[in-house]
N, CA, C and O atoms as a GROMACS GRO file, in nm:
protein
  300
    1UNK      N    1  20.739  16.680  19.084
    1UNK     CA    2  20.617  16.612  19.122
    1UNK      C    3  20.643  16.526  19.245
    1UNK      O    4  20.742  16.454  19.254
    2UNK      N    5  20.545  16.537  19.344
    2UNK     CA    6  20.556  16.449  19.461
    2UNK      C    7  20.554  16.347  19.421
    2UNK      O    8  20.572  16.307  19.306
    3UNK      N    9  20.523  16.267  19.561
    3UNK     CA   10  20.475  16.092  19.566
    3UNK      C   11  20.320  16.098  19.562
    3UNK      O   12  20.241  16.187  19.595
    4UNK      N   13  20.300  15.944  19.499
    4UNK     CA   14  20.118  15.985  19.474
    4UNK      C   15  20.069  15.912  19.639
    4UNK      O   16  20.140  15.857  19.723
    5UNK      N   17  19.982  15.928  19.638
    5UNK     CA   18  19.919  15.969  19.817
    5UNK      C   19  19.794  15.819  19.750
    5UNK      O   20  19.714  15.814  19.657
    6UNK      N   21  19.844  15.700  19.874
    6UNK     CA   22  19.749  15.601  19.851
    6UNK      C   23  19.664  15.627  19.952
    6UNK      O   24  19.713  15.704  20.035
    7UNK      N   25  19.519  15.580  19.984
    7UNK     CA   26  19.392  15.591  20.066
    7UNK      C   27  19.377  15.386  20.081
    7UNK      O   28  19.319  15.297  20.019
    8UNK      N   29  19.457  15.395  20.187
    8UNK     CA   30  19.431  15.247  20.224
    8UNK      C   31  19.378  15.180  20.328
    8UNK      O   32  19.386  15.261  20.420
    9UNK      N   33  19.323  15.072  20.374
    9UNK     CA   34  19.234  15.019  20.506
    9UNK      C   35  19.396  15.004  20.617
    9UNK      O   36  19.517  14.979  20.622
   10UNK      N   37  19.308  15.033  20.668
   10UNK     CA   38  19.443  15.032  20.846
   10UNK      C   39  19.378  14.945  20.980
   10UNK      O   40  19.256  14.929  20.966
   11UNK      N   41  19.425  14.894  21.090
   11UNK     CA   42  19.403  14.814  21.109
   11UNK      C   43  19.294  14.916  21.250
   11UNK      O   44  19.223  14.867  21.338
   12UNK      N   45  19.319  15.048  21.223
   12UNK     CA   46  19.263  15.131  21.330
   12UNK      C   47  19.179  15.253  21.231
   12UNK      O   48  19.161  15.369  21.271
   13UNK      N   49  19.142  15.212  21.124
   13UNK     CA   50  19.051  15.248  21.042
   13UNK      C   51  19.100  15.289  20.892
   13UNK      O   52  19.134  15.182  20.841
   14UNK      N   53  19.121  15.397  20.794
   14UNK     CA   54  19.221  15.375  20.684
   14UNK      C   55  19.339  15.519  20.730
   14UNK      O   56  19.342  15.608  20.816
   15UNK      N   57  19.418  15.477  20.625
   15UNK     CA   58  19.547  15.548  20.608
   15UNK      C   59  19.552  15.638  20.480
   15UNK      O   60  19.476  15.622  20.385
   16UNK      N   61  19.671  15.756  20.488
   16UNK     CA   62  19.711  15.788  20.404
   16UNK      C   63  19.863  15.750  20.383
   16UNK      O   64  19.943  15.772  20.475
   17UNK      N   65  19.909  15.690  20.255
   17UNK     CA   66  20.042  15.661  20.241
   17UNK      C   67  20.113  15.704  20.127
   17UNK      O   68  20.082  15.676  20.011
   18UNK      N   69  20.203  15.769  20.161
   18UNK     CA   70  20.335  15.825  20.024
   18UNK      C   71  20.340  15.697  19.940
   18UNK      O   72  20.328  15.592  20.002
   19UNK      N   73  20.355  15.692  19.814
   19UNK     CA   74  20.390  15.554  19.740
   19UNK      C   75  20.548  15.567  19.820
   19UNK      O   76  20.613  15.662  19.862
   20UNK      N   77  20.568  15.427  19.817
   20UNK     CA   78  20.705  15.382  19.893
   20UNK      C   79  20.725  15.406  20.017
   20UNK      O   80  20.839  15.406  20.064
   21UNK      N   81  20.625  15.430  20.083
   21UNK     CA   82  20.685  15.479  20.223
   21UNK      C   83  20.636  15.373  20.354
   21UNK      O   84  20.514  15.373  20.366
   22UNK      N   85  20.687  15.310  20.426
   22UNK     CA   86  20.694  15.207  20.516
   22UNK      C   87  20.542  15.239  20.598
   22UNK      O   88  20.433  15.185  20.611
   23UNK      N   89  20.615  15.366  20.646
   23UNK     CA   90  20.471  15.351  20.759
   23UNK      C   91  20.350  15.505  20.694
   23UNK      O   92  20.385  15.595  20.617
   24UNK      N   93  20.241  15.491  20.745
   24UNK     CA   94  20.129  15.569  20.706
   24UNK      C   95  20.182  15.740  20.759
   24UNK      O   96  20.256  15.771  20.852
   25UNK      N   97  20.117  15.821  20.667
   25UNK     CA   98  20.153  15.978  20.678
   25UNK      C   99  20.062  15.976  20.815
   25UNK      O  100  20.094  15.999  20.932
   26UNK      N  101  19.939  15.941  20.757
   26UNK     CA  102  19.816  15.957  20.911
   26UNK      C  103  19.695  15.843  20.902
   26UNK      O  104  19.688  15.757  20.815
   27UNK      N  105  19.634  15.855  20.976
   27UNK     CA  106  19.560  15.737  21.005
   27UNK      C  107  19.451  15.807  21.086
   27UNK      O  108  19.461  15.877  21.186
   28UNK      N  109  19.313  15.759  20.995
   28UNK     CA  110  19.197  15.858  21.029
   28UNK      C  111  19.053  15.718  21.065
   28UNK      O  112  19.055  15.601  21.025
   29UNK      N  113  18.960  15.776  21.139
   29UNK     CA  114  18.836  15.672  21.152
   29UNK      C  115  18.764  15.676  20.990
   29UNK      O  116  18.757  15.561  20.948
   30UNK      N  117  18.739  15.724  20.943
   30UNK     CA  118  18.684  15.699  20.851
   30UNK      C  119  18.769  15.734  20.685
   30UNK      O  120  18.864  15.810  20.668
   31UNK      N  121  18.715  15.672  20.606
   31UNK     CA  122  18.790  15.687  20.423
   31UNK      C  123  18.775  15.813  20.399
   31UNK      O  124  18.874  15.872  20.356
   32UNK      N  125  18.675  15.876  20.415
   32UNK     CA  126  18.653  16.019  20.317
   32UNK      C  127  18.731  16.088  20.422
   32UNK      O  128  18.846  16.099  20.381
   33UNK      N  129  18.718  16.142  20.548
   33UNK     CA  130  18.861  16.206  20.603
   33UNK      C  131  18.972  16.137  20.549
   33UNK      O  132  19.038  16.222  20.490
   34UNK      N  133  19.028  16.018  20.539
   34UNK     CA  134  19.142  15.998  20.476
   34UNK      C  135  19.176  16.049  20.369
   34UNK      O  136  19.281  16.113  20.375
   35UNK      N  137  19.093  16.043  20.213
   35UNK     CA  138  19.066  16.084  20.099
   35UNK      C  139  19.104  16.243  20.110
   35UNK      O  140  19.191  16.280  20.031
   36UNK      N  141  19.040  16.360  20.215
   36UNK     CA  142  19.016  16.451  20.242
   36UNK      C  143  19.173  16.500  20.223
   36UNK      O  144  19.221  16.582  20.145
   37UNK      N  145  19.238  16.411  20.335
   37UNK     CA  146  19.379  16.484  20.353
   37UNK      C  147  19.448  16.424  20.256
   37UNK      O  148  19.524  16.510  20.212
   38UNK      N  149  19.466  16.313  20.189
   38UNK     CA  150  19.572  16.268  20.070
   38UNK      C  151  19.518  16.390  19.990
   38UNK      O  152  19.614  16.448  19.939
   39UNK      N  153  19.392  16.456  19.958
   39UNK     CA  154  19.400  16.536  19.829
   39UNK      C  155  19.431  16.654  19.846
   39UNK      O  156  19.441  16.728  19.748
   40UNK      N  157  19.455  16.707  19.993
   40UNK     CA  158  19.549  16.849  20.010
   40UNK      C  159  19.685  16.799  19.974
   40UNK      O  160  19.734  16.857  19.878
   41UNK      N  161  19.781  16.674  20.050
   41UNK     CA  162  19.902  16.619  20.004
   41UNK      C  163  19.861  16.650  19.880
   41UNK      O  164  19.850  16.769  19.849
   42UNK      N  165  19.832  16.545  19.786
   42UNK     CA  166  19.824  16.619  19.637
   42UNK      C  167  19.867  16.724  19.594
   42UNK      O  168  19.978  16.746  19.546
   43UNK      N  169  19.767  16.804  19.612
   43UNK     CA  170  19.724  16.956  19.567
   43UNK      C  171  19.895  17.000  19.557
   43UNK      O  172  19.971  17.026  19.464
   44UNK      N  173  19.906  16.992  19.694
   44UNK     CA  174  20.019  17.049  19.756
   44UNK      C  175  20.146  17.006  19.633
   44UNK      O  176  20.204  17.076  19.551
   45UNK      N  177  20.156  16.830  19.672
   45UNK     CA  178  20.312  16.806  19.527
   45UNK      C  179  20.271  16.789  19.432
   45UNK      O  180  20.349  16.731  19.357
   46UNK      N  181  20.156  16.818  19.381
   46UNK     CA  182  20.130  16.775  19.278
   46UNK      C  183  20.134  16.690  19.203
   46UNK      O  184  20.191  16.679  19.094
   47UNK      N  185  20.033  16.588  19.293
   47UNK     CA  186  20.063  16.450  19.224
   47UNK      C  187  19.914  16.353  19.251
   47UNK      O  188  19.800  16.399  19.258
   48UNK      N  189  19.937  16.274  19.257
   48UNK     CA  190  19.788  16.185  19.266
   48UNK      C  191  19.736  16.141  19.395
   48UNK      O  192  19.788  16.135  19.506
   49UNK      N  193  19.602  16.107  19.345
   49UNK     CA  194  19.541  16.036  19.507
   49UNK      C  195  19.499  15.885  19.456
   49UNK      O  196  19.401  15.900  19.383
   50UNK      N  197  19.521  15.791  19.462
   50UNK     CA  198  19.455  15.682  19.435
   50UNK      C  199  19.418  15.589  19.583
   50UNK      O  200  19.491  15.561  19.678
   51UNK      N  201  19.267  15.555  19.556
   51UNK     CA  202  19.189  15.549  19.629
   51UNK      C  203  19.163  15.412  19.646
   51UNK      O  204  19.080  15.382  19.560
   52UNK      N  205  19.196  15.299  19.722
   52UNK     CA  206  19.185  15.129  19.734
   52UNK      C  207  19.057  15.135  19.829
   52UNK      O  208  19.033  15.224  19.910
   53UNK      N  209  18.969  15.009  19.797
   53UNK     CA  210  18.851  14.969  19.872
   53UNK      C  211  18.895  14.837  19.975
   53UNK      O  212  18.998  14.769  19.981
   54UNK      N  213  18.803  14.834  20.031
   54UNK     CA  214  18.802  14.767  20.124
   54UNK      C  215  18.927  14.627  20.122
   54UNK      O  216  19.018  14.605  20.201
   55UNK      N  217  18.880  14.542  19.984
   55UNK     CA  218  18.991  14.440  19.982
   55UNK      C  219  19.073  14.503  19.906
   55UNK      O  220  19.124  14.424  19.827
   56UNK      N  221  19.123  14.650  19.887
   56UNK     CA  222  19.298  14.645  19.851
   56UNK      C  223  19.292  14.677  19.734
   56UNK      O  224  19.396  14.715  19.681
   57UNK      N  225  19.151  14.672  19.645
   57UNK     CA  226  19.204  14.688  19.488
   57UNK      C  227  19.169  14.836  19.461
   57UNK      O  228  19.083  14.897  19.525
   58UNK      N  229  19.246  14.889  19.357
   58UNK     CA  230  19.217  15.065  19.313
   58UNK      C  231  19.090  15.080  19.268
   58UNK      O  232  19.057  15.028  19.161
   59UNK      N  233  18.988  15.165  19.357
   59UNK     CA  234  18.859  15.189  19.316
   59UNK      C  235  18.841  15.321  19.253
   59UNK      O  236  18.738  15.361  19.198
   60UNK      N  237  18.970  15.394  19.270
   60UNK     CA  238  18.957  15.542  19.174
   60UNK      C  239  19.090  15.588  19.205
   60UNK      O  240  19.168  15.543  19.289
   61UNK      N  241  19.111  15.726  19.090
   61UNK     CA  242  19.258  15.788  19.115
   61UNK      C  243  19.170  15.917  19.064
   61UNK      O  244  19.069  15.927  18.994
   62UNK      N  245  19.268  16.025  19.140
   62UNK     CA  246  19.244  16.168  19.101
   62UNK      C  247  19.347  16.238  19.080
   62UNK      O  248  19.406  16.230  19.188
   63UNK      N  249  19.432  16.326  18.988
   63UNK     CA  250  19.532  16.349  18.973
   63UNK      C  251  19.518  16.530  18.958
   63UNK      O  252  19.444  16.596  18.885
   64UNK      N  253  19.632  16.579  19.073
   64UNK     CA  254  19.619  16.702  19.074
   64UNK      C  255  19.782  16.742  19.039
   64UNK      O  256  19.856  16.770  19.133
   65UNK      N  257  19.815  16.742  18.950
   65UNK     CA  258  19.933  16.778  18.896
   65UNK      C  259  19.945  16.772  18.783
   65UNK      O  260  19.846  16.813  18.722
   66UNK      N  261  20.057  16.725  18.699
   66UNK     CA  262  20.068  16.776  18.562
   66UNK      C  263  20.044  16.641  18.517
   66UNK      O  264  20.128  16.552  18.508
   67UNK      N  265  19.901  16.632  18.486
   67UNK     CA  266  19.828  16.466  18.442
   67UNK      C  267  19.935  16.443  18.257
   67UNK      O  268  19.964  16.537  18.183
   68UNK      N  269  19.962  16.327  18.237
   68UNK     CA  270  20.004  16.282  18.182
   68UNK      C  271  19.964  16.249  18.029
   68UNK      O  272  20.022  16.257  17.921
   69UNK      N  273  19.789  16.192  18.090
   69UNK     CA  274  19.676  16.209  17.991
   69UNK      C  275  19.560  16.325  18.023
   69UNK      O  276  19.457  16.298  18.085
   70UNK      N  277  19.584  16.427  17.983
   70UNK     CA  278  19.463  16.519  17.991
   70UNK      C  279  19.358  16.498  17.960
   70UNK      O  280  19.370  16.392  17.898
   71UNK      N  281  19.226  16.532  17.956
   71UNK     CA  282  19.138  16.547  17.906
   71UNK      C  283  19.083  16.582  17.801
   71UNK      O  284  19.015  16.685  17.807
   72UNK      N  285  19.093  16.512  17.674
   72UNK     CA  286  19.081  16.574  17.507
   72UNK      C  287  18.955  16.710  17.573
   72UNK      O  288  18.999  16.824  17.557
   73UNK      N  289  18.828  16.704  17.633
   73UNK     CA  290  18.778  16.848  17.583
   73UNK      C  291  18.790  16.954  17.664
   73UNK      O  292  18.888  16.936  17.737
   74UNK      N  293  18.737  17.056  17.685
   74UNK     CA  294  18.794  17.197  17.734
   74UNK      C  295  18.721  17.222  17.774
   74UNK      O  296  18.712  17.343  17.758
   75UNK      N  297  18.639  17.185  17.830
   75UNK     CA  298  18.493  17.246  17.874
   75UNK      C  299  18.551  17.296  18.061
   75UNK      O  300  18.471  17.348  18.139
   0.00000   0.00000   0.00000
Protein backbone atom coordinates (compact mmCIF):
# COMPACT_ATOMS: atom_id res chain seq x y z
CA UNK A 1 0.00 0.00 0.00
CA UNK A 2 1.20 3.51 -0.89
CA UNK A 3 1.27 6.78 1.04
CA UNK A 4 -2.21 8.32 1.54
CA UNK A 5 -2.33 11.50 -0.84
CA UNK A 6 -3.36 14.75 1.38
CA UNK A 7 -5.47 17.69 -0.68
CA UNK A 8 -4.10 20.74 1.13
CA UNK A 9 -4.31 24.85 0.74
CA UNK A 10 -0.89 26.13 -0.85
CA UNK A 11 0.18 29.41 -0.81
CA UNK A 12 -0.26 29.43 -4.90
CA UNK A 13 -3.58 27.67 -4.62
CA UNK A 14 -3.88 23.82 -3.08
CA UNK A 15 -1.52 20.88 -3.16
CA UNK A 16 -1.23 17.35 -3.41
CA UNK A 17 1.01 15.72 -0.67
CA UNK A 18 2.42 12.06 0.06
CA UNK A 19 1.79 11.68 3.95
CA UNK A 20 5.42 12.48 5.15
CA UNK A 21 6.72 14.11 2.42
CA UNK A 22 8.40 17.72 2.81
CA UNK A 23 7.47 19.32 -0.28
CA UNK A 24 4.04 19.00 -2.48
CA UNK A 25 3.78 16.13 -5.41
CA UNK A 26 1.94 19.18 -7.45
CA UNK A 27 0.32 22.24 -6.93
CA UNK A 28 -2.85 23.13 -8.89
CA UNK A 29 -5.30 26.60 -9.07
CA UNK A 30 -8.08 25.08 -7.87
CA UNK A 31 -9.15 21.90 -5.00
CA UNK A 32 -11.13 19.67 -7.27
CA UNK A 33 -8.10 19.51 -9.89
CA UNK A 34 -6.06 18.84 -6.85
CA UNK A 35 -8.58 16.13 -5.48
CA UNK A 36 -8.64 14.96 -9.27
CA UNK A 37 -4.96 13.98 -9.28
CA UNK A 38 -4.43 12.70 -5.48
CA UNK A 39 -7.28 10.12 -6.56
CA UNK A 40 -5.38 8.72 -9.66
CA UNK A 41 -2.12 8.69 -7.00
CA UNK A 42 -4.54 6.60 -5.03
CA UNK A 43 -6.02 4.42 -7.46
CA UNK A 44 -2.61 3.86 -8.56
CA UNK A 45 -0.92 2.69 -4.63
CA UNK A 46 -3.67 2.00 -3.37
CA UNK A 47 -4.25 3.97 -0.71
CA UNK A 48 -6.25 7.06 0.41
CA UNK A 49 -7.16 10.59 -0.46
CA UNK A 50 -7.96 12.71 2.48
CA UNK A 51 -9.28 15.92 1.72
CA UNK A 52 -8.47 19.28 4.32
CA UNK A 53 -10.63 22.57 3.93
CA UNK A 54 -9.71 25.71 3.88
CA UNK A 55 -8.45 26.07 7.69
CA UNK A 56 -6.54 22.65 7.64
CA UNK A 57 -9.11 20.38 9.21
CA UNK A 58 -10.13 16.79 7.36
CA UNK A 59 -13.36 17.49 5.52
CA UNK A 60 -13.46 13.93 3.88
CA UNK A 61 -11.29 10.75 3.07
CA UNK A 62 -11.79 8.32 0.18
CA UNK A 63 -10.01 5.15 0.25
CA UNK A 64 -9.06 3.22 -2.86
CA UNK A 65 -7.20 0.28 -1.62
CA UNK A 66 -7.59 -2.46 0.69
CA UNK A 67 -10.01 -0.30 3.20
CA UNK A 68 -9.54 -1.56 6.58
CA UNK A 69 -13.26 -1.01 7.46
CA UNK A 70 -15.39 -2.09 4.55
CA UNK A 71 -18.67 -1.49 4.04
CA UNK A 72 -21.07 -4.05 6.04
CA UNK A 73 -23.59 -4.03 2.74
CA UNK A 74 -23.02 -5.31 -0.80
CA UNK A 75 -25.05 -3.46 -2.74
Amino acid sequence: MGKNQHVTKHENGWQVKGAGNSKATQVFNTQAEAIQRAREIAINQHSEVVIHGKNGQIRNKNSYGNDPCPPKDTK
